[in-house]
C-alpha positions as CSV (number, residue, x, y, z in Angstrom):
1,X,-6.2,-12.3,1.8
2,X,-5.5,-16.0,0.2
3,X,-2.8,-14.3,-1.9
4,X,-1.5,-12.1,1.0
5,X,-1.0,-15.4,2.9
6,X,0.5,-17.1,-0.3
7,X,2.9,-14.2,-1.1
8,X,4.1,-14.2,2.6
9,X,4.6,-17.9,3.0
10,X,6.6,-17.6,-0.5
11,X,8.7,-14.9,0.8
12,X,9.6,-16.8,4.2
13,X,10.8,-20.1,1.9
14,X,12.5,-17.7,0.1
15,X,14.3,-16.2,2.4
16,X,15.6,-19.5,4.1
17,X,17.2,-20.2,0.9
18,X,21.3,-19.9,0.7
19,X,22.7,-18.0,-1.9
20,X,25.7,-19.0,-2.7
21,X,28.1,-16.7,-3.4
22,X,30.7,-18.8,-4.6
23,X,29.5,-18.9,-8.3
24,X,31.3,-15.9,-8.4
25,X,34.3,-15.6,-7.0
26,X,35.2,-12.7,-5.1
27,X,38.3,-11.7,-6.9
28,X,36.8,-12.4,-10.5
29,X,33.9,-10.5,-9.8
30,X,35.6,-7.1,-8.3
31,X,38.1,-7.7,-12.0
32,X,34.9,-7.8,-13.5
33,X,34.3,-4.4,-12.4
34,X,37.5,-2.6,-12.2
35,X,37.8,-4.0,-16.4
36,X,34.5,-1.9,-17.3
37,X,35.5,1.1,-14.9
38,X,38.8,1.0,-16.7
39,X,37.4,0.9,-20.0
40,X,34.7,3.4,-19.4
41,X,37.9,5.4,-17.9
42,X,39.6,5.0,-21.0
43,X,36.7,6.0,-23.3
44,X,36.6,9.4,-21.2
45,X,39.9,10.4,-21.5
46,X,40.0,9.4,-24.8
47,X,36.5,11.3,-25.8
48,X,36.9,14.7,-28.1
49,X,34.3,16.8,-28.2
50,X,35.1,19.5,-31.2
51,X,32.3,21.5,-30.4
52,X,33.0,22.6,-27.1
53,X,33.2,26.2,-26.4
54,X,35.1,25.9,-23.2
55,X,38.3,23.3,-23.2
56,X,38.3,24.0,-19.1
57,X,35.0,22.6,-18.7
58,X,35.9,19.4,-21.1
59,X,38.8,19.1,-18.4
60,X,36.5,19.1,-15.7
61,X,34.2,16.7,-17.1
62,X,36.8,14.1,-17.6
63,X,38.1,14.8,-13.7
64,X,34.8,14.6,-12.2
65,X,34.1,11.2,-13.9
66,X,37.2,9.5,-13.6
67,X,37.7,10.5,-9.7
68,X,33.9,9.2,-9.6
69,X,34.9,5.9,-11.4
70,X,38.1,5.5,-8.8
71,X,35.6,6.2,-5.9
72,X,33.0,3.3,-7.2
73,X,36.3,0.6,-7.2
74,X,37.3,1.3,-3.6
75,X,33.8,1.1,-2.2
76,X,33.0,-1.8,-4.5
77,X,36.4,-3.6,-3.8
78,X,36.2,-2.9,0.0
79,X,32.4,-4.0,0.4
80,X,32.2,-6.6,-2.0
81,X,30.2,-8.8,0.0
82,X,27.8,-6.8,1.5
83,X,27.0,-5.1,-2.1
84,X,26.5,-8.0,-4.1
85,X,24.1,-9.2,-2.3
86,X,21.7,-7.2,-2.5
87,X,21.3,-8.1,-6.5
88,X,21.2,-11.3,-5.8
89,X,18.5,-11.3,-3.2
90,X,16.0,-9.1,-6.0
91,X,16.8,-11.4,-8.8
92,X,16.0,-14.6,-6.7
93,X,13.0,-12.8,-5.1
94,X,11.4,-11.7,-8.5
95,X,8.2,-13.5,-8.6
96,X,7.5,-12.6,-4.8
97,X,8.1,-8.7,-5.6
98,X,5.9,-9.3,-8.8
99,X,2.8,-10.5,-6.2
100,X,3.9,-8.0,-3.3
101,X,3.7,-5.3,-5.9
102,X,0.7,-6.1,-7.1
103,X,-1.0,-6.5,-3.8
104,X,0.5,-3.0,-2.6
105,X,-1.1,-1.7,-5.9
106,X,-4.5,-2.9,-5.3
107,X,-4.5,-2.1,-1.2
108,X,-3.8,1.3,-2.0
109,X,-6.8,2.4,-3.0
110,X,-9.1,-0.5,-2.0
111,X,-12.3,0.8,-0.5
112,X,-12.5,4.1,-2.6
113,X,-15.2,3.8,-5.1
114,X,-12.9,5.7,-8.1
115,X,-10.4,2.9,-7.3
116,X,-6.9,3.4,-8.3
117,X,-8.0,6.4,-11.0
118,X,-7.3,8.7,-8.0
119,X,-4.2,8.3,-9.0
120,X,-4.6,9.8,-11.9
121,X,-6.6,12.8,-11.2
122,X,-3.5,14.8,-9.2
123,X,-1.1,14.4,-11.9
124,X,-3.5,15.2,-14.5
125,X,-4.9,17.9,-12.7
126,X,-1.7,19.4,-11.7
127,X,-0.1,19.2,-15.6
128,X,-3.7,21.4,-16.7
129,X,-2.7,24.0,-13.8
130,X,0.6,24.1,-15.4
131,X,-0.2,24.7,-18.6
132,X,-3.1,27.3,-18.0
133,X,-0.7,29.6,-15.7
134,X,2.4,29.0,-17.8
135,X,1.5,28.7,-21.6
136,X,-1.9,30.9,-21.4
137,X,-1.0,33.8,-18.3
138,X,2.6,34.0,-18.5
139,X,3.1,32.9,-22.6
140,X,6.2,30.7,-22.1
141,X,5.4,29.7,-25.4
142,X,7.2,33.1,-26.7
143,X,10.4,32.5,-24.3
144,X,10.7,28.9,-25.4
145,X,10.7,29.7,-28.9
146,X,13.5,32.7,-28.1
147,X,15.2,29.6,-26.8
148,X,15.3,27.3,-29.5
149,X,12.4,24.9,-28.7
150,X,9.5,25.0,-30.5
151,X,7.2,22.3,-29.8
152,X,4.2,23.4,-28.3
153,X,4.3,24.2,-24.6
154,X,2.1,21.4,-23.3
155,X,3.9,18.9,-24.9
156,X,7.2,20.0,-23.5
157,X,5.4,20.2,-20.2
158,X,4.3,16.9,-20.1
159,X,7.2,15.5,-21.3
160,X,9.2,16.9,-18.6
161,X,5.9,16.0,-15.7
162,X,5.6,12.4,-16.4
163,X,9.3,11.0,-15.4
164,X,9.0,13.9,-12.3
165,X,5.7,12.6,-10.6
166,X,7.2,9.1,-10.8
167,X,10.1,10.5,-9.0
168,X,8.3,12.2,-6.3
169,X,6.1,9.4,-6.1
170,X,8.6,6.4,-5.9
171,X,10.7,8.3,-3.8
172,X,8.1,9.0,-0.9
173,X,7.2,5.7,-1.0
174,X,10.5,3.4,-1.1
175,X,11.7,5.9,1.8
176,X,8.8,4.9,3.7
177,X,8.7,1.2,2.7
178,X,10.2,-0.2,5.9
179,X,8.0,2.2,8.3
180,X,5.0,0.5,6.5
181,X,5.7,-3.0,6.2
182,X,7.4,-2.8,9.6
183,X,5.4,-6.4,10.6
184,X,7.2,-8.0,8.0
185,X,10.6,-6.4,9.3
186,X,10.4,-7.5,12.2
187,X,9.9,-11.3,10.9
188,X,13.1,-12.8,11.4
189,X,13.6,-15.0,8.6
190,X,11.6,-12.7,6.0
191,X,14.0,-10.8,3.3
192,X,13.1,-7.0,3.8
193,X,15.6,-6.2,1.0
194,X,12.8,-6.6,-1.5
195,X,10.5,-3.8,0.5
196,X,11.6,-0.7,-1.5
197,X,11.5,-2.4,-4.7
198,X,7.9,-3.7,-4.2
199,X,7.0,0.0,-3.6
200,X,8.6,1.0,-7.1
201,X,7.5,-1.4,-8.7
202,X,4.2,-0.4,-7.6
203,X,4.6,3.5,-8.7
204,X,5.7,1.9,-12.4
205,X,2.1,1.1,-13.2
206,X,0.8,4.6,-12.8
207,X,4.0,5.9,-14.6
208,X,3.4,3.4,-18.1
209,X,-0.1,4.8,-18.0
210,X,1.0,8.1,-17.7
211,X,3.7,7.4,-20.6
212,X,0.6,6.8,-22.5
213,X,-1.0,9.8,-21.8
214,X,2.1,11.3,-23.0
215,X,2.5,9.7,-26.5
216,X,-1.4,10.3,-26.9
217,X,-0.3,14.1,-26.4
218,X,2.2,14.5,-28.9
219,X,-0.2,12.2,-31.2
220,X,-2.4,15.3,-31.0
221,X,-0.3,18.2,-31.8
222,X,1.6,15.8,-35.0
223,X,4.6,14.3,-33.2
224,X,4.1,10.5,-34.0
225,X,6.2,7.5,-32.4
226,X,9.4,6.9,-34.3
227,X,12.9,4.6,-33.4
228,X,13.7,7.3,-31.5
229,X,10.6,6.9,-29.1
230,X,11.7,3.7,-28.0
231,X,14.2,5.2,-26.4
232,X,11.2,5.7,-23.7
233,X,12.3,2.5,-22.3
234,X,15.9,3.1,-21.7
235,X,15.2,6.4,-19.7
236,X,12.7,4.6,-17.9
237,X,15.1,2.1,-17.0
238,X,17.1,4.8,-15.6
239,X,15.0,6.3,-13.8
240,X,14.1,3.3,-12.0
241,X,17.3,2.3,-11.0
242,X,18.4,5.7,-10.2
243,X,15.6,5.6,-7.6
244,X,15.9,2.7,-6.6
245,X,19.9,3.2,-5.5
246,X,18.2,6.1,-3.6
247,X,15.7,4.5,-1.6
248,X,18.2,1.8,-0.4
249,X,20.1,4.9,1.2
250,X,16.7,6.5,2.2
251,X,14.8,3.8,3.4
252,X,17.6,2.7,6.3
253,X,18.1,6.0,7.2
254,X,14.6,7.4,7.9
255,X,13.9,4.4,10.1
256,X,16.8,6.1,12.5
257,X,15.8,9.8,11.7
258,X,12.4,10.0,11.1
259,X,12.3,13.6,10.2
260,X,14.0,12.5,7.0
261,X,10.9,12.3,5.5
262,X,10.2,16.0,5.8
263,X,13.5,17.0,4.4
264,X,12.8,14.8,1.1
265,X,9.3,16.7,0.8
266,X,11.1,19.9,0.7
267,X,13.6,18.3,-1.6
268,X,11.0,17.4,-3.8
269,X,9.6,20.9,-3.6
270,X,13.3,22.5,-4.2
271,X,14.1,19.4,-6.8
272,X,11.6,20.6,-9.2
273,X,12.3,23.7,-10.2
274,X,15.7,22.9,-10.0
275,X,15.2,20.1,-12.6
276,X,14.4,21.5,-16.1
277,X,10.7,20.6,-15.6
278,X,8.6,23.7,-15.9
279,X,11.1,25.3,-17.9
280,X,14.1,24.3,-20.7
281,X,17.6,24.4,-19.7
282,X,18.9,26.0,-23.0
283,X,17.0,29.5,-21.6
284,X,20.2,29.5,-19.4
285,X,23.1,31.6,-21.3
286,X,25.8,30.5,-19.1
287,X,27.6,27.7,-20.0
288,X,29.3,26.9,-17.0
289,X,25.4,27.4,-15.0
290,X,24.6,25.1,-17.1
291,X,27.3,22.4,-16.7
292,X,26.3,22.6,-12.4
293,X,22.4,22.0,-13.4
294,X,23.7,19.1,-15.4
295,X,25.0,17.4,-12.3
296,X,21.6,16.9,-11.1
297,X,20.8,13.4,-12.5
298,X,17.4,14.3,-13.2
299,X,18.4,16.5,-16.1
300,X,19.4,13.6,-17.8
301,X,16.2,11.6,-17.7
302,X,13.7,14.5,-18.1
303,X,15.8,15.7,-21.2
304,X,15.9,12.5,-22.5
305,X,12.4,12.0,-22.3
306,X,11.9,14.9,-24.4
307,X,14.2,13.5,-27.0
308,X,12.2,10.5,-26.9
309,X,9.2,12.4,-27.7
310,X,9.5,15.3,-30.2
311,X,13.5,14.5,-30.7
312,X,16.0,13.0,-33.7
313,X,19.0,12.4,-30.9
314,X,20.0,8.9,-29.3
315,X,21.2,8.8,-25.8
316,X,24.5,7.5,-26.9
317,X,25.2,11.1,-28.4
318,X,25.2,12.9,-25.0
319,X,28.3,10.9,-24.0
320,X,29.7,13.1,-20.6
321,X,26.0,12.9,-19.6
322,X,25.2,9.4,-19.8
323,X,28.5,8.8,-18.8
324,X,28.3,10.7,-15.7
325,X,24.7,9.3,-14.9
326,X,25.4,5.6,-14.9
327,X,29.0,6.6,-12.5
328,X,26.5,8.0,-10.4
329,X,23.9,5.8,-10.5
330,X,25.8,2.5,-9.4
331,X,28.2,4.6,-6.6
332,X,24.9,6.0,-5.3
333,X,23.5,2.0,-5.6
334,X,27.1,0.8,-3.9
335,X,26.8,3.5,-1.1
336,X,22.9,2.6,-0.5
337,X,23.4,-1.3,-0.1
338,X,25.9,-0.5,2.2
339,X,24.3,1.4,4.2
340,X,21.1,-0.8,4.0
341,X,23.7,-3.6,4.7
342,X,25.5,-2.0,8.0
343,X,22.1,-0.7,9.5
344,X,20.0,-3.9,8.6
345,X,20.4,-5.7,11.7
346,X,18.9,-2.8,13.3
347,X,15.6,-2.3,12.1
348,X,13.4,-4.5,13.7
349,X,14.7,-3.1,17.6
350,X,13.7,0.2,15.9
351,X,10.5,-0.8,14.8
């Protein structure tokens, strides 16, 4: 309770301080970021991949990222303000979203006598189901092999699991972030911008244990840790913020439409097997089938996790996918501070 106190005291001072925006002016930081979109522009256009089997697709690819890069410079040049804000609020709030997180970490499972290992039952649980249906009823293990892949099934499984239950999980609980710390919303000088971060940052710890379950696994069936295993890190990273962009939109939304929680459930549901996770996107023969699946972000992260793992390929290889991820990523973040922005003033009459 003492820290509780602490942690809220710290977050009212906090608040009540002024950032000041001038450090930065507004035209040097929006030439900031039209230079990188520029250059990341140019890098696209300029980008030749020999090995292409369909020159129409390489077209596309370059469209669809360029008129995603033009899209992030008018949002970001037209709500500067409101968007750069945000950033600033998280950095200056770190240590209070440090205690917040760990508080929210604790209280979760405070009064159960497993403690916080129920959260690490389900996953485990549900990864063992997977893997008995799948690889011993069904024998994917033949199929993937057809496919190319042939690391054992549970390893692939795993691999594809462990950045998909931190999804689900951070997802459901940054939407809801406001709804449960609505006494703090309503506290006029408290800064509720850090809410769905503390929930993320909460869902992390399960996820780095998890990411050690996960190396244990491919310890056992003779994949050891190599350079390319610290690209773990990076795709974590992503992850993160790509959740993170999306609870800023879902968070401000749900507090209006409350039914918006349901809809992500099914999502979640849909998501999955939608997302390379129970299965491997090269069983697809299609190319352009393929190219759509790749649009979901998701595919990204959970295929880089398995090149983490059991691969020899670094992330800087996939160029139109990481390309396209980070465009995505940062208009998603712009949209979703925006919209957290307009709606802000809002909440607490909600609530």
């Amino acid at each position: 309770m003492a820290d509780d106190n602490f942690s809220l005291k710290k977050g009212l001072r906090d608040d009540g301080k002024k950032f000041d925006l001038r450090r930065l002016p507004k035209p040097v930081g929006i030439g900031i970021f039209y230079g990188i979109c520029a250059l990341v522009a140019l890098m696209v256009l300029m980008h030749n991949n020999p090995l292409a089997p369909d020159p129409y697709t390489e077209d596309l690819k370059k469209f669809c990222a360029c008129a995603l890069l033009l899209l992030a410079c008018i949002i970001f040049g037209l709500y500067y303000d409101r968007m750069f804000i945000i950033p600033k609020e998280l950095f200056h709030s770190r240590r209070l979203i440090w205690k917040l997180a760990k508080n929210d970490f604790k209280k979760r499972y405070a009064g159960s006598y497993l403690g916080f290992l129920w959260a690490l039952v389900q996953p485990v649980v549900t990864v063992v189901m997977y893997w008995l249906v799948f690889d011993k009823v069904f024998n994917t293990r033949a199929q993937m092999v057809a496919s190319g892949v042939e690391v054992p099934y549970v390893l692939h499984l795993t691999a594809g699991l462990v950045p998909w239950f931190y999804f689900s999980e951070a997802l459901t609980n940054g939407t809801n972030a406001l709804l449960e710390y609505s006494y703090l919303v309503k506290k006029v000088v408290f800064n509720i911008s850090i809410l769905p971060i503390i929930k993320l940052v909460a869902a992390t710890f399960i996820h780095l244990f998890f990411v050690v379950v996960l190396l244990a696994v491919a310890v056992c069936y003779g994949y050891y840790p190599t350079v390319y295993t610290l690209q773990v890190f990076y795709y974590s990273f992503c992850l993160f913020v790509l959740v993170l962009a999306m609870s800023y939109c879902t968070c401000a939304v749900v507090v209006f439409f409350r039914d918006l929680t349901q809809i992500i459930s099914i999502g979640l549901q849909v998501g999955m097997w939608a997302t390379p996770v129970l299965w491997n996107i090269t069983m697809l023969s299609d190319e352009r089938l393929i190219t759509l699946f790749k649009l979901n972000p998701l595919v990204y992260i959970v295929n880089g996790y398995r090149n983490a793992i059991y691969g020899d390929e670094w992330f800087f290889e996939h160029f139109y996918s990481s390309t396209y991820f980070w465009i995505f990523t940062v208009t998603l973040f712009c949209v979703g501070s925006l919209i957290f922005k307009r709606l802000k003033v809002h909440f607490a009459d909600v609530l």
